[in-house]
C-alpha positions as CSV (number, residue, x, y, z in Angstrom):
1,X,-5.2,-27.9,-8.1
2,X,-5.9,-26.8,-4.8
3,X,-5.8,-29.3,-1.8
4,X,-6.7,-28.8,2.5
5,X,-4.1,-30.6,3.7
6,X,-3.0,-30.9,7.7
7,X,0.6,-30.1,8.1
8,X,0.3,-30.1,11.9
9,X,-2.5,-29.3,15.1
10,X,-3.7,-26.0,14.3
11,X,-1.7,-25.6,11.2
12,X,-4.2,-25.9,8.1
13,X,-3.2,-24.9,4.7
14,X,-4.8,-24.7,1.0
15,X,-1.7,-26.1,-1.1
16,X,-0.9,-26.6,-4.7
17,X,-1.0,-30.2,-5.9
18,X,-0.7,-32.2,-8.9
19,X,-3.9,-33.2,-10.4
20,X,-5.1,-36.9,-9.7
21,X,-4.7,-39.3,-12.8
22,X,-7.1,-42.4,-12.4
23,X,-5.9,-46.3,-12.6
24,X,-7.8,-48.4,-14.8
25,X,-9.9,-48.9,-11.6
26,X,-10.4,-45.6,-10.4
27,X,-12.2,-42.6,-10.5
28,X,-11.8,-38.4,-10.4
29,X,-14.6,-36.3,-8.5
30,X,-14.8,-33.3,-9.4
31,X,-15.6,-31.9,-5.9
32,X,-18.7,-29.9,-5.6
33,X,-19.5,-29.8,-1.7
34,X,-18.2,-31.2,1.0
35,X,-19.0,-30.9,4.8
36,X,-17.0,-30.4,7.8
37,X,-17.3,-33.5,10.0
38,X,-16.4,-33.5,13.6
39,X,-13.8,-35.8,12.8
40,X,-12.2,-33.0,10.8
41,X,-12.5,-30.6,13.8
42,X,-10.5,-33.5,16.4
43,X,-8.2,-33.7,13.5
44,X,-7.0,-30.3,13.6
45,X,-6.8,-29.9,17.3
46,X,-4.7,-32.6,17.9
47,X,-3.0,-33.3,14.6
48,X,-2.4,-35.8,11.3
49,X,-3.3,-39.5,12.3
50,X,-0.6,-40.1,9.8
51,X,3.1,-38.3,8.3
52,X,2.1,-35.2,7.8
53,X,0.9,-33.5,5.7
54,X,-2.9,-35.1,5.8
55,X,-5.6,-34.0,3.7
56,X,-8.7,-33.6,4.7
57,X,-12.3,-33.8,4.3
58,X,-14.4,-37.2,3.2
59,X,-18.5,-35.9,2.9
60,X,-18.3,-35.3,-0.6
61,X,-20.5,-34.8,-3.6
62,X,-19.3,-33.9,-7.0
63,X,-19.7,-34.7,-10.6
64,X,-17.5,-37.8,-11.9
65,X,-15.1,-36.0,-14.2
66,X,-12.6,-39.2,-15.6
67,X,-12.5,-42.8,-14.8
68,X,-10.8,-46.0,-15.9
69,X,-11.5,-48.3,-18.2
70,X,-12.5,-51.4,-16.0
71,X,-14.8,-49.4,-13.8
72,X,-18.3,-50.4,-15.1
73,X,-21.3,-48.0,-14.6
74,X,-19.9,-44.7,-14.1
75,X,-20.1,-41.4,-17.1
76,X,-18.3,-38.6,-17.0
77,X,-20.3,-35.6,-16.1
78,X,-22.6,-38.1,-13.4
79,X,-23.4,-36.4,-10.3
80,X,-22.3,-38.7,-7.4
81,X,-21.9,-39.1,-3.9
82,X,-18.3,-41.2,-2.4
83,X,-18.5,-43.5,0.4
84,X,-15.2,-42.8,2.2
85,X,-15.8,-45.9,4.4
86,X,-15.5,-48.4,1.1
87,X,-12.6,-46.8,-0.6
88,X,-9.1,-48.4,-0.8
89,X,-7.2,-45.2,0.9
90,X,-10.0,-44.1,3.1
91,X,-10.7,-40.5,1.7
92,X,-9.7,-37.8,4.5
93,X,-9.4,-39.9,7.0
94,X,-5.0,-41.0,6.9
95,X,-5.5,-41.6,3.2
96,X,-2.9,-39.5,0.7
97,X,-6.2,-38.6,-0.5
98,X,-8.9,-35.7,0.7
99,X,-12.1,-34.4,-0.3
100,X,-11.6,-30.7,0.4
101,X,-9.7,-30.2,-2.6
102,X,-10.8,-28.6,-6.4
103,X,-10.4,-32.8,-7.7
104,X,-10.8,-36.3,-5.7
105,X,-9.3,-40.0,-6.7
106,X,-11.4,-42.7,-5.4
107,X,-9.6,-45.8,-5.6
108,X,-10.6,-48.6,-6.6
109,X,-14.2,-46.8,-7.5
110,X,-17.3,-48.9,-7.7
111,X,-21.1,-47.9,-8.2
112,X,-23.1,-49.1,-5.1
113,X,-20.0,-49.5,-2.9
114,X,-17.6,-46.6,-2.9
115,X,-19.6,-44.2,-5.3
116,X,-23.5,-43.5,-5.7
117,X,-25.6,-41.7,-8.2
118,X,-27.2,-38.7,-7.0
119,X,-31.0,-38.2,-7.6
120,X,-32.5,-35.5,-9.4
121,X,-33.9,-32.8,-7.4
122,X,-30.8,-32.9,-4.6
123,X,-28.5,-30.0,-4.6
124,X,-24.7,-31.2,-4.4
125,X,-24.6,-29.7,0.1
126,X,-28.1,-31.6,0.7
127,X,-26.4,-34.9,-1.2
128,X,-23.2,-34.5,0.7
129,X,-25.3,-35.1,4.1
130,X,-25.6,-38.8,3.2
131,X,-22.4,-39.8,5.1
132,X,-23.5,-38.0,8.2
133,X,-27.2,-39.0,7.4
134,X,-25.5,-42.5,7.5
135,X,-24.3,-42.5,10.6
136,X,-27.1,-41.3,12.2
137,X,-28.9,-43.9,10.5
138,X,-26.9,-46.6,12.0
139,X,-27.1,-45.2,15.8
140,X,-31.2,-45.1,15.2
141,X,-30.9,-49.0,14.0
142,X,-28.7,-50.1,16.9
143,X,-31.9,-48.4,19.1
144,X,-34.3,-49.9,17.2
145,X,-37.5,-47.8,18.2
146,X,-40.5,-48.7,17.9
147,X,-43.3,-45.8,17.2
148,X,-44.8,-46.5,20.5
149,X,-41.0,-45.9,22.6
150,X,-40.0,-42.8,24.2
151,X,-37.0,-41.5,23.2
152,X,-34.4,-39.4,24.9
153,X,-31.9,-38.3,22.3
154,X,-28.8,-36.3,23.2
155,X,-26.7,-33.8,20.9
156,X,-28.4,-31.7,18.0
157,X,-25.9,-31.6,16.4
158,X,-25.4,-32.8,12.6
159,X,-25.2,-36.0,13.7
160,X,-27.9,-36.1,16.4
161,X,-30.0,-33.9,13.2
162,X,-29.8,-36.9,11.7
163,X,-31.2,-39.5,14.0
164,X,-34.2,-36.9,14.4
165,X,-34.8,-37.6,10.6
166,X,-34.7,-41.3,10.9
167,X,-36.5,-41.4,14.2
168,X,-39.3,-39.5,12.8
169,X,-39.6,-41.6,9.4
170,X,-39.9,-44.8,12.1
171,X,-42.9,-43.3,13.4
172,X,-41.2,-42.1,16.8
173,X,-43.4,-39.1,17.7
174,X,-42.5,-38.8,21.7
175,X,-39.2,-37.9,20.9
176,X,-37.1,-35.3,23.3
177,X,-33.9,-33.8,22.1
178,X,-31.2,-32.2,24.9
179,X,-28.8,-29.9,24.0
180,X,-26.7,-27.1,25.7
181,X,-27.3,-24.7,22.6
182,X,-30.9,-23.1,21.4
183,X,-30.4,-22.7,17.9
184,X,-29.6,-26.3,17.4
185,X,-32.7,-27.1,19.1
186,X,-34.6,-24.9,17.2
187,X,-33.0,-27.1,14.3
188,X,-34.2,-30.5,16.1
189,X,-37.6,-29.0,17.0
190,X,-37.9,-28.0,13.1
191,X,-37.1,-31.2,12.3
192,X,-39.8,-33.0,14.1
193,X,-38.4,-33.2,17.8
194,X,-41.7,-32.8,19.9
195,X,-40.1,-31.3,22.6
196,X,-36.7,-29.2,23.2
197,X,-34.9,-29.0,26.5
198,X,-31.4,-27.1,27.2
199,X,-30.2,-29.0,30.4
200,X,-28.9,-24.9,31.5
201,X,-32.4,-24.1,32.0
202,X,-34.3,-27.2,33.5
203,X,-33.6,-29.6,36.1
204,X,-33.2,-32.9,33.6
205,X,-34.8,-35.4,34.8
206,X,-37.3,-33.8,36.6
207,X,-38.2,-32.0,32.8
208,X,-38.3,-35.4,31.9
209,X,-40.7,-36.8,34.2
210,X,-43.3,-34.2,33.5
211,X,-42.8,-34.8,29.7
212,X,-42.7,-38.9,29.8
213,X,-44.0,-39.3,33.4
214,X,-42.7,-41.7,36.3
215,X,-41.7,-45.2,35.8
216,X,-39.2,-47.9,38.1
217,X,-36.5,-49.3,37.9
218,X,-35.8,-52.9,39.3
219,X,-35.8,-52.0,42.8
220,X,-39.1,-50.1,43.0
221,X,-37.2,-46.5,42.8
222,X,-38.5,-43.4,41.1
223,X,-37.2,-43.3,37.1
224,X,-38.1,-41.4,34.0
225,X,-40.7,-43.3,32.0
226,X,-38.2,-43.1,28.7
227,X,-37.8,-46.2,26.6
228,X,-34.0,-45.3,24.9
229,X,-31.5,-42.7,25.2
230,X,-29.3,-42.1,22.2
231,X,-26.0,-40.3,23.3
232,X,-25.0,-38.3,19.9
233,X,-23.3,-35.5,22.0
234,X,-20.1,-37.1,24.2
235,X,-20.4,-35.2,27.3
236,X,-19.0,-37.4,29.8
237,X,-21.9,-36.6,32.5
238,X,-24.3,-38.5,30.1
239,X,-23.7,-41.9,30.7
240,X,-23.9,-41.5,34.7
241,X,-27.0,-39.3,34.5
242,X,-28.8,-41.4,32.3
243,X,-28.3,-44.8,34.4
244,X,-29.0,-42.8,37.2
245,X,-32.5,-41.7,35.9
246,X,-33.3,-44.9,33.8
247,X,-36.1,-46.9,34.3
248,X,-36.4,-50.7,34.4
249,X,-34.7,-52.5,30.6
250,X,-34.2,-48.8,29.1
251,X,-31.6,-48.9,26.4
252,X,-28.9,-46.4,26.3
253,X,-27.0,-46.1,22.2
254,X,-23.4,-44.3,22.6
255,X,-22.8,-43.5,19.0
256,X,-20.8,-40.2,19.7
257,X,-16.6,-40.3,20.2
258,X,-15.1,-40.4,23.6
259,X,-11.8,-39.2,23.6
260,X,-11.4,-40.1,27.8
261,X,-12.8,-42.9,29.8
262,X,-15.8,-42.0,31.4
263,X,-16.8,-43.4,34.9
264,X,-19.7,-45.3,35.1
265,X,-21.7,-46.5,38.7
266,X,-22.2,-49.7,38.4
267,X,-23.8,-50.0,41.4
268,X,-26.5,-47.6,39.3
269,X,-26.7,-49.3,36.4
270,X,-27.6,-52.7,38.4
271,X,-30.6,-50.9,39.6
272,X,-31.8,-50.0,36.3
273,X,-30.8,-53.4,34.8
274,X,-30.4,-51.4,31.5
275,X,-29.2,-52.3,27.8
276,X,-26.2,-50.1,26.8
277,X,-24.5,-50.1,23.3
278,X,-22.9,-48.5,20.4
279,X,-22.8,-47.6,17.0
280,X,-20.1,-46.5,15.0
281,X,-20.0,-45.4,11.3
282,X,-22.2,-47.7,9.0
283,X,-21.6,-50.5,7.7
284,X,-24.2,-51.0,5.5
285,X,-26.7,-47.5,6.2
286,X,-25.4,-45.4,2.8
287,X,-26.8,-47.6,0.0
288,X,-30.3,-46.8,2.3
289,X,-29.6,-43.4,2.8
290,X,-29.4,-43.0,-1.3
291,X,-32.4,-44.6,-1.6
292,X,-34.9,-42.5,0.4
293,X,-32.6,-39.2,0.7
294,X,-34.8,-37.6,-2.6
295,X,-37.6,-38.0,-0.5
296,X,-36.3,-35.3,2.0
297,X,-35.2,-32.1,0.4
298,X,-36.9,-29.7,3.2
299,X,-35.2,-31.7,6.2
300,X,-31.6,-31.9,4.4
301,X,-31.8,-28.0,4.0
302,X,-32.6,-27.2,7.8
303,X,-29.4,-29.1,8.6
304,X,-27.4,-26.7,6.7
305,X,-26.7,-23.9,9.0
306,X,-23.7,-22.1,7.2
307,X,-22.5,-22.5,3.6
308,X,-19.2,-21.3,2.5
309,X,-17.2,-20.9,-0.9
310,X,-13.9,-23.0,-0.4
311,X,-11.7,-19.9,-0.9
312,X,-13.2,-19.2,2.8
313,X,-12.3,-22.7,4.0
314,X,-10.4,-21.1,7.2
315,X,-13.1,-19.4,8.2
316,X,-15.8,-22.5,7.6
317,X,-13.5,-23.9,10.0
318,X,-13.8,-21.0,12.8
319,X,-18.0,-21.2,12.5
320,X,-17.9,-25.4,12.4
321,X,-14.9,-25.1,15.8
322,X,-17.6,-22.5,17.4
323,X,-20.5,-25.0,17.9
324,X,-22.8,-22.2,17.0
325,X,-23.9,-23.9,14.2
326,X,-25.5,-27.3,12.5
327,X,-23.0,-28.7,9.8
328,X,-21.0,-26.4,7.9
329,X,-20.9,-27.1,3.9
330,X,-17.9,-25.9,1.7
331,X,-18.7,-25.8,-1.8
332,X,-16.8,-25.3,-4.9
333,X,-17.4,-22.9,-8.3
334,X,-18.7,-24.9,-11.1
């Protein structure tokens, strides 16, 4: 069969592999889309995480071709989604395993945990969105917005999408979504976003102001009236300019990857006397994602920007590396 695997940085090949055989406790996916995650993308820039070669790719959906006798609730021929997160070798993520190959073993599979049924109506590329969807998910928790809050989110990309889906389902309707390319926003504003700014073309917190208003911080000084900030984008001029322009208790949710330290005035931050956290992955979001995603076909399709066959998996690559884009899906002949 054919397998993605990462032999070095920059050095991506499709090679020939055995086909997987499943334990008595595991599982074979036969893959049927699977996204290309930013993770991928840092990856391939700076290299396997572990002896090379890696393979790649873990935001699968397929249809459960074999699995062993001792795991309980699965059928062959079941559409499914796999929770990398939950599986013994962590699938495309330093695991001998990868999801951008023709099959997939999941360890150690179990229905609920590391494997979930897809509903009817969900095309294989909308269902493989529930482990970004899941993410997202778990940034919007960690904010916890209330439908009255103002929200500030950064990054439109697949991941920021996301948290405009969940934002919107919790009511959120003064929602504002910043990001440095126009068709993503377009994405965000088709999504729900109420309003769109491209921090190229606008001053950003005055833009802000005139959307939210004027608020304080704890020293009487001009702020923007914005409740949270959600930093899905990892520029490292975010954190600075948002305590710089937070008002009194605003919250401020890092959930994207920082691959440098980023400076932070503190001297700022004391005048805002803001909340700042994080969120990474989810820990528990997926099981929840599965649950509602049937009941959001239209928004899962507006986060596909480009779909590709997985014969073309170089170039999905190129289009997902160029930023010009939402997520990339690479899907695989029935």
């Amino acid at each position: 069969m054919r397998q993605l695997n990462l032999h070095a940085a920059e050095d991506l090949r499709t090679d020939e592999v055995p086909m997987p055989k499943p334990g008595p406790r595991d599982m074979v996916m036969k893959v049927a889309a699977c996204g290309i995650c930013g993770t991928d993308l840092t990856l391939l820039r700076h290299g396997p995480a572990t002896a090379d070669p890696m393979p790649l790719g873990h935001e699968a959906a397929g249809v459960v071709l074999s699995h062993g006798s001792d795991v309980a609730g699965l059928n062959d021929g079941m559409r499914v989604v796999i929770n990398p997160m939950s599986t013994k070798a962590v699938i495309g993520c330093g695991g001998p395993e990868g999801a951008f190959a023709d099959y997939v073993l999941v360890r150690e599979a179990e229905i609920g945990r590391s494997v979930f049924p897809i509903p009817e109506g969900i095309s294989f590329a909308a269902a493989a969105l529930a482990e970004p969807l899941a993410v997202a998910r778990h940034g919007v928790e960690r904010a916890d917005p209330r439908p009255h809050h103002k929200v500030v989110l950064f990054g439109a990309g697949p991941i920021g999408l996301g948290a405009v889906v969940w934002l919107r389902r919790r009511g959120v309707t003064d929602l504002v979504v910043v990001d440095l390319n126009d068709h993503r926003l377009a994405r965000a504003k088709a999504l729900g976003a109420a309003h769109v700014l491209n921090p190229t073309d606008v001053r950003l917190d005055a833009a802000l102001k005139d959307i939210f208003g004027a608020a304080r911080n704890a020293i009487g000084e001009d702020a923007v009236d914005a409740d949270i900030y959600m930093d899905m984008a990892g520029a490292p001029t975010i954190p600075n300019q948002v305590v710089t322009m937070a008002k009194q208790n605003a919250k401020l949710v890092v959930t994207a990857s920082y691959r440098v330290p980023v400076e932070l005035d503190f001297h700022k931050l004391l005048k805002s006397e803001m909340i700042i956290t994080s969120a990474i992955g989810y820990p528990h979001e997926l099981a929840a994602v599965m649950a509602e995603i049937a009941e959001m076909p239209d928004e899962l399709e507006i986060m596909i920007s480009h779909r590709f066959d997985f014969g073309e998996i170089q170039m999905a690559f190129d289009v997902a590396r160029s930023l010009d884009c939402a997520k990339v899906m690479v899907e695989f002949a029935a």
